[in-house]
N, C-alpha and C positions, 0 to 999 in steps of 0.2 A: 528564374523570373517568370513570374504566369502576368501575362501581358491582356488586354481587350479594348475597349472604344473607351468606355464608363467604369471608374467606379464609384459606388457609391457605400459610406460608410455609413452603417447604422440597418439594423433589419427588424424596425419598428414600423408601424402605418406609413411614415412619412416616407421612408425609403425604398418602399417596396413597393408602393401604391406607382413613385417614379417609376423606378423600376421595370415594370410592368406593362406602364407604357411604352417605353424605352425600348426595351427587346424587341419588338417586332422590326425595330428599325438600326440598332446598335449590338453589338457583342457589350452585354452589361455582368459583373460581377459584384456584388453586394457583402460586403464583407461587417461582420454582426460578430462584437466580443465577445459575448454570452453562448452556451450550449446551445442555444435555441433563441429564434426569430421573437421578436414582441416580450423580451423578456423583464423590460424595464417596465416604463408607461404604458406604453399599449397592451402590455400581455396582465394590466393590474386597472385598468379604463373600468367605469360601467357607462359602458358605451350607449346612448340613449340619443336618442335623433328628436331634436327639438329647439324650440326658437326663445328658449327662456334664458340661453348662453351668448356672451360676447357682443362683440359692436357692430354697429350696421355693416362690414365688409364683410365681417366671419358670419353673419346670419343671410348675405347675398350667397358665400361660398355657401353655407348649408342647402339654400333653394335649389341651387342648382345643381347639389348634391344628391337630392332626396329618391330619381327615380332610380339613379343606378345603386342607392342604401337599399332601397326596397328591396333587391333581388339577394339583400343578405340581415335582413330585419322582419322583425311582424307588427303589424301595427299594432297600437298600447296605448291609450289614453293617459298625456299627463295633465295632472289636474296642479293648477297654481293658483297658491293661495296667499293671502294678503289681510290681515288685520286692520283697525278701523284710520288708524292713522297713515296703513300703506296705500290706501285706495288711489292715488295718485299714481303711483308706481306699479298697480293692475289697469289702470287706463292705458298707460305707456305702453304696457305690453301688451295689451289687447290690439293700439294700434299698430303693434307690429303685427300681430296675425294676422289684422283685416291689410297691411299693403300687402302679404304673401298671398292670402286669398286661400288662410288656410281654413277647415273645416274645424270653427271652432266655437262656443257655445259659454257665455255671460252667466257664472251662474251666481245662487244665494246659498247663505250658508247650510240650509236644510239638503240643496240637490246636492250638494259638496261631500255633505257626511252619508249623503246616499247612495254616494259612491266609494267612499271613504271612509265605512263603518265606524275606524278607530280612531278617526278625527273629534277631540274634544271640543263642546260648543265654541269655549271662547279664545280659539286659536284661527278661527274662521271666521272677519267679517264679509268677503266676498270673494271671489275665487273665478278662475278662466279654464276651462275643458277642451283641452288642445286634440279632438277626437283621432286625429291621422299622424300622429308622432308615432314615432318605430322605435324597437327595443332593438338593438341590433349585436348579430352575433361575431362578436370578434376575431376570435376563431378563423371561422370561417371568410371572414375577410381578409385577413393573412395566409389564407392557405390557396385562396384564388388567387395573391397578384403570384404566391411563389409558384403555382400552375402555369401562370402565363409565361413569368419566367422562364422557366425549364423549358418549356414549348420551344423556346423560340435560341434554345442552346443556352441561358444564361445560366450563372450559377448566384447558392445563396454560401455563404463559406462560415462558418459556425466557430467559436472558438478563436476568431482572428481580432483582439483585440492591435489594438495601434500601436506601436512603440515611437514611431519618429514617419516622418513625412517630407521631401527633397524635390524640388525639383529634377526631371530628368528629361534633358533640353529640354524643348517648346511642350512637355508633360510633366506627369507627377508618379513618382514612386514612392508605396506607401510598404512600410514595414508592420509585421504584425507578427503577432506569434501561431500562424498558418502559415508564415511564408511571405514572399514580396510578390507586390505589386504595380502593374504599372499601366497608366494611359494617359489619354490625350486631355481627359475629363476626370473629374476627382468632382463629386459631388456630395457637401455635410448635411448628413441626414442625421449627428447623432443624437439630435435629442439634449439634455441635461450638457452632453457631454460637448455642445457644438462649439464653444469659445474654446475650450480646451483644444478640439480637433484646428481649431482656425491659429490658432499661437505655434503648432504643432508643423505648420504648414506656411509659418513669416507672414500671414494674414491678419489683420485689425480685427481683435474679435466686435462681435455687435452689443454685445451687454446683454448677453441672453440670461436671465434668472428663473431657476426652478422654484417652484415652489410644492411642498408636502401635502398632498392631500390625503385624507385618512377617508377609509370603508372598515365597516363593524356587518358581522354577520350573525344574525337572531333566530331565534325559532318564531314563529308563528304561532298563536294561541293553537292550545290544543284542540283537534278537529278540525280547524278551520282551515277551509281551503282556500289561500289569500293570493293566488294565480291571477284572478281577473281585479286585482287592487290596482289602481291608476301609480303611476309615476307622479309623486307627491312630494310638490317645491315649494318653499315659502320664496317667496317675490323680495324680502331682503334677506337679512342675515335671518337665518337660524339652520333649516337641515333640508335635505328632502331624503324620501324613504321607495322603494320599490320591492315588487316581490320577487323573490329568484326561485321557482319553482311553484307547485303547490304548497310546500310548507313550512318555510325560509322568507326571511326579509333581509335584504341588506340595506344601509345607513350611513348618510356623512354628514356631518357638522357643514360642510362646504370648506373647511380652512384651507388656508394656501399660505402655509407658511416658509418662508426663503429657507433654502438650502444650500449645499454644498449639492455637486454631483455627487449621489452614492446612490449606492444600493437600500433604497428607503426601508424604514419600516415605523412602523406604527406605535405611537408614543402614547402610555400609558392614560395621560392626562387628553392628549386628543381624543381616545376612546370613551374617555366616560364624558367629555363634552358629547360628543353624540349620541350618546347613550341617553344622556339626561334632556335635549334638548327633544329626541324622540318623546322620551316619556312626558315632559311637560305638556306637549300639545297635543297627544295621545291617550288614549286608554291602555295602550300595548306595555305589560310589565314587562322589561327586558330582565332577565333572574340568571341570565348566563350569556355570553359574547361566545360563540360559537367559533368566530373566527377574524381576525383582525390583519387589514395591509395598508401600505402605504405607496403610494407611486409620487413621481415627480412630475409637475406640469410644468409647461420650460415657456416664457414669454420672453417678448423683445421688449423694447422700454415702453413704446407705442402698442403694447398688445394685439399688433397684427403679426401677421405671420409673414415670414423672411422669405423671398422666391429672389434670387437673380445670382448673376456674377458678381465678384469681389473686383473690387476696383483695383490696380495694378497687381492682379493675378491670374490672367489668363485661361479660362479651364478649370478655376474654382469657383462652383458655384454653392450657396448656399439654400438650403430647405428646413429653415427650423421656426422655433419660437409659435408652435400651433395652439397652445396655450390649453385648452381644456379639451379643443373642438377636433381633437385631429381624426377621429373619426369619420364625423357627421361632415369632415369635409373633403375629407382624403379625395374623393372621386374628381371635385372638381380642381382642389390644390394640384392634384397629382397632371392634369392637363394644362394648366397654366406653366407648372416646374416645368413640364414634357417640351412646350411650346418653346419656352424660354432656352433650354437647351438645345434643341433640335434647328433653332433658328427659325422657326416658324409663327404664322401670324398670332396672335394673341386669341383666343377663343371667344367668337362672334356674341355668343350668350353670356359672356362673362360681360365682357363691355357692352354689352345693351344695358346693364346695370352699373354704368361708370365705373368700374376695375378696368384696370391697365397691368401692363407690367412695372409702370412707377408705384402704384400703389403697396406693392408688395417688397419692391426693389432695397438693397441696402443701400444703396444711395442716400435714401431716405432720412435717415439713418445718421448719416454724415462719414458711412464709413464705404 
């Protein structure tokens, strides 16, 4: 039996970012079914740091995200666009940059396509230049909490997917196929898989749903070097497009279609929806999909994200349901989780901005 303070299952953003925190102060082990960390959501994200996602708590979590993103981001101009009948819905969002106080810039449809070459006229009637949005490296965000980890004795256990889950007394032993586990704290980080891990464990699950979101990968007209193209969103339904290198573009329709927990992949008919929604409001012929994936974004029913103890289970806490944003918010979710477990105060800059630990709590919830 390999024993410690923590475990936390799941070795995606959300459980590692914990994690991370965690160790300097507990013996943590993180145990990740898959060969490798981030292999679900997070290692399939195009992780973009920006306020055109989620509801006023998950865009207070991104604020107060953004300085410790920076130190694994570059900044990248997303330009958001809107047609003549959305202009309501770029007001809305303009007034969300002017309360962040972020550096950003009203434009028309001329400066739009001047940034945005292959934007066709009549897909743009005005649009907002988010100048200090960050393109951020996943990677490498995963590879710094598992640093901190190690640092401080923890482990990340690869291959140990869940088999059954027990109390053992006033703790939890978790079975997997690495071997058993066992401590005081049992913390669900898994993601898609987190109702399953909570039934697994005599827990009320939360009604956490995946939903499919699809990425298509294109070449770039020939020649052109499309590195300095802005991160390009429509304000409602249709797609946004960014560059991945000098001569590569990747693309999503945005869908989020419910799922079962699996191992996603990308559905025929999802790719040529983005394919085509690209080229409608584009000049860019797509004449070949380079490369096509699917990840699962996991919500709660309220679309915020899950941070607390389960109600008559001692030691199991919950960290799921991050919904699109687990990135852009890992920094500050991961000190609020940290707080929560540790039994410590709530973070002073989170609650300047009305977040609590109720806000996040499964109480919430009713469960």
């Amino acid at each position: 039996m390999n024993r410690a303070d923590v475990l936390v299952v799941g070795g995606g953003i959300a459980g590692l970012s914990l994690a991370g925190r965690l160790a300097p102060h507990m013996q943590v082990v993180v145990l990740e079914g898959e060969s490798a960390p981030g292999y679900h959501a997070s290692g399939r994200s195009v992780a973009f740091g920006h306020y055109g996602l989620g509801n006023e708590p998950v865009r207070d979590l991104t604020a107060l995200s953004m300085t410790e993103l920076a130190a694994h981001g570059s900044v990248h101009p997303a330009l958001h666009i809107a047609h003549a009948e959305e202009i309501a819905a770029l007001d809305a969002l303009e007034d969300v940059h002017r309360h962040y106080a972020c550096d950003y810039t009203r434009a028309g449809p001329e400066e739009a396509r001047a940034l945005m070459p292959a934007l066709k006229a009549e897909a743009c009637a005005a649009a907002l230049i988010d100048h200090a949005s960050l393109k951020l490296d996943t990677h490498a965000m995963l590879q710094a909490c598992i640093a901190v980890l190690r640092e401080h004795n923890g482990k990340l256990v690869t291959g140990a997917r869940v088999s059954a889950i027990a109390r053992d007394g006033s703790g939890w032993r978790v079975q997997t196929a690495a071997g058993d586990f066992a401590a005081p704290i049992l913390v669900n980080a898994a993601g898609a898989w987190a109702d399953a891990i909570a039934r697994m464990a005599g827990v009320t699950p939360i009604g956490i749903e995946p939903r499919r979101r699809t990425v298509i990968s294109f070449a770039a007209p020939e020649g052109e070097d499309v590195s300095h193209w802005p991160f390009t969103k429509t304000v409602g339904e249709g797609f946004y497009l960014l560059p991945e290198g000098r001569g590569a573009l990747l693309a999503s329709s945005m869908d989020q279609t419910p799922s079962e927990p699996c191992d996603a992949a990308a559905e025929e008919l999802d790719i040529a929806i983005a394919a085509d929604r690209v080229e409608q409001a584009t000049t860019l012929p797509i004449r070949r999909i380079a490369h096509s994936w699917a990840g699962l974004r996991s919500f709660a029913p309220d679309e915020l994200p899950v941070i607390g103890e389960a109600a008559g289970a001692p030691g199991f806490y919950w960290v799921a349901g991050q919904g699109g944003a687990g990135f852009q918010t890992a920094p500050a979710l991961s000190r609020i989780a940290a707080a929560t477990v540790l039994g410590h105060a709530f973070p002073e800059d989170a609650a300047a901005k009305g977040l609590s630990f109720a806000t996040f709590s499964p109480a919430r919830l009713g469960v």
